[in-house]
C-alpha positions in Angstrom: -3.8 0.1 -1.1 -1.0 2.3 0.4 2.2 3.5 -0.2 4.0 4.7 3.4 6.0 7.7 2.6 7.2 8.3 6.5 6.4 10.4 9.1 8.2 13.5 7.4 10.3 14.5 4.9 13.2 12.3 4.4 15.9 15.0 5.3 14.2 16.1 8.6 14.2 14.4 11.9 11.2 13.5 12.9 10.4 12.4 16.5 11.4 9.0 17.8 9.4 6.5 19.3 12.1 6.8 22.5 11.0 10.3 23.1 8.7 10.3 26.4 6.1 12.7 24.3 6.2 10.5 20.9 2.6 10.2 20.1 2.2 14.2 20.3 4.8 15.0 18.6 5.2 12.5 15.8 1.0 13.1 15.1 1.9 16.7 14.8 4.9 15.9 12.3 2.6 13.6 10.2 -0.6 16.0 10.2 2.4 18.7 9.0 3.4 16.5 6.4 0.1 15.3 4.8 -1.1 18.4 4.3 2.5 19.6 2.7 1.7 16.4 0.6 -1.6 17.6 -0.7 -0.1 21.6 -1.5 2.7 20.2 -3.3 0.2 17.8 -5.5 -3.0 19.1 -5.6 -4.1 16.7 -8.1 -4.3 14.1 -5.6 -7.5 13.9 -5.4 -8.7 13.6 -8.4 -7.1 9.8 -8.4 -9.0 9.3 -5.8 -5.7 9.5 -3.4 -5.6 10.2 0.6 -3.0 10.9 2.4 -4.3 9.7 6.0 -2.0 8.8 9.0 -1.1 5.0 9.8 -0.2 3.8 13.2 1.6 1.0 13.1 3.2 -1.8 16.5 6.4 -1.2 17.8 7.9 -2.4 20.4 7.7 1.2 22.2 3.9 1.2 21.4 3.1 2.4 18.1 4.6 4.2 15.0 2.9 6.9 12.9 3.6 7.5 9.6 1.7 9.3 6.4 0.3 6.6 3.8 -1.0 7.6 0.2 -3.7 5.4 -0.1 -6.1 4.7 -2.6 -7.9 2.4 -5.1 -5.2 -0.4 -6.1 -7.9 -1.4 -9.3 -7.3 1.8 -10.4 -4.0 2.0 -12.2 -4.0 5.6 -13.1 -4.0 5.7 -9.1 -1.1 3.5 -8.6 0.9 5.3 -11.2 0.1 9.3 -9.6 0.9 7.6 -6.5 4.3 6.2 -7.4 5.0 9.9 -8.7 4.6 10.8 -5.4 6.5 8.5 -3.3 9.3 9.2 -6.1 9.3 13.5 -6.0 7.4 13.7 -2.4 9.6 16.6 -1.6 12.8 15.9 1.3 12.6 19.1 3.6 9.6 21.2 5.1 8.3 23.6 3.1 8.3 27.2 4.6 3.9 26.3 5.5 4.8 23.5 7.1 7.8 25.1 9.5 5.4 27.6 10.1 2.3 24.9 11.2 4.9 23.2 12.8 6.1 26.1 14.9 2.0 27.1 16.0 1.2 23.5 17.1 4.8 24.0 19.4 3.4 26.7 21.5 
């Protein structure tokens, strides 16, 4: 099962699917923001939880976006997962500007 929890923080700006260099930019933005994901709860994994990159149809081509995914039969899963979707944190942490800024260059 997944939960999509967007292609950044919710108070950023994340690239649009307009933008001639989209699929660059917004795969750089989601790799960013999966791993800020698994910093700010490193427990994660012990529910068995991913945070992998979805790509979804658009009518510019396709969407990315970073999807908690994991087990849906396991309920302990479901509910560490809602935790995140609920507190997944709304601006990029200083590691993330910083990854964000090297993949720039």
């Amino acid at each position: 099962m997944n939960i999509y929890l967007g292609p950044a923080p919710c108070n950023e700006n994340p690239a649009q699917t307009i933008q001639e260099d989209y699929q660059t930019k917004a795969l750089m933005e989601c790799r960013a923001w999966a791993n800020m994901l698994r910093r700010h709860f490193p427990d994660h994994e012990k529910y068995g939880i991913r945070f992998t990159i979805k790509q979804t149809p658009h009518d510019f081509g396709y969407y990315f976006e970073v999807a908690c995914e994991f087990d849906s039969t396991n309920n302990e899963a479901l509910e560490y997962a809602l935790q995140i979707e609920k507190n997944a944190p709304s601006e990029w942490d200083e590691e993330a500007k910083l990854e964000l800024r090297i993949h720039e260059r």
